[in-house]
C-alpha positions in Angstrom: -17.5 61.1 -32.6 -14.7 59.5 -30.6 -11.4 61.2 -29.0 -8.5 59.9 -27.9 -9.7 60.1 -24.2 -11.8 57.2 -24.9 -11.2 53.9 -23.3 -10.6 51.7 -26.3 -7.7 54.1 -27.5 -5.9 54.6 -24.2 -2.1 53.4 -24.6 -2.0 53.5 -20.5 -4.2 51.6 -17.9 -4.4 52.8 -14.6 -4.3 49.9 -12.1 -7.9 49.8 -11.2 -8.2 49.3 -15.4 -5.2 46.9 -16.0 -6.9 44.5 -13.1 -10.1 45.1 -14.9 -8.7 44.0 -18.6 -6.9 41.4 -16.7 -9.3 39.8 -14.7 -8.0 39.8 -11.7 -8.4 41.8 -8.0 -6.4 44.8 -7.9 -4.6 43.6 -4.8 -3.4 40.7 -6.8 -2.0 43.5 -9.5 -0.3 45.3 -6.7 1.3 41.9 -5.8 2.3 41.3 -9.1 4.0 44.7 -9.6 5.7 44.6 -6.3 7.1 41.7 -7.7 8.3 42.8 -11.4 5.8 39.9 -12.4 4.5 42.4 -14.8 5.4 45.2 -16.6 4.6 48.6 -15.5 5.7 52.1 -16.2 6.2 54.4 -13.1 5.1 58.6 -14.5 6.2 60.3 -11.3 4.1 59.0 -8.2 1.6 56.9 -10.7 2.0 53.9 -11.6 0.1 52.7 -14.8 0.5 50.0 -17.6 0.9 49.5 -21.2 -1.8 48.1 -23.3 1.1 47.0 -26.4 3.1 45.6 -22.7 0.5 43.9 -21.5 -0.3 41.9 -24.6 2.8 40.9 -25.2 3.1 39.4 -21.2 -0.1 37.6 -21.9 1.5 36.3 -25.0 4.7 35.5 -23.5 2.9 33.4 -20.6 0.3 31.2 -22.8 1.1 27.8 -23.2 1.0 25.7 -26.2 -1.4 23.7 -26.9 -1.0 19.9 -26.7 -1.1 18.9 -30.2 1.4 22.0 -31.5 4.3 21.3 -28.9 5.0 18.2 -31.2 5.1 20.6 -34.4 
């Protein structure tokens, strides 16, 4: 049986998670937040970071592919 406190239906990432899903060291996330490079959500003295938020930066950031910039 699954609950909500399973990974898969989290809505928040904590940093060490976010770098995780994103591949990336979490100093480079620190770096990145510091910055306002990505978006985060600040819950008192944590910091953590929206799955739907994070999907739509990754969106925002790809790049079209060759063939569909002339469409």
């Amino acid at each position: 049986m699954r609950t909500a406190e399973t990974a898969d239906a989290r809505m928040l990432l904590t940093p060490r998670q976010a770098a995780q899903a994103l591949a990336i060291s979490p100093r480079k996330l620190w770096g990145m937040t510091a910055s306002g490079e990505i978006p985060y959500l600040k819950i008192g003295r944590l910091t953590r970071y929206s799955v739907d938020d994070i999907a739509r930066w990754i969106e925002s950031r790809r790049k079209p592919l060759s063939g569909e910039a002339s469409k």
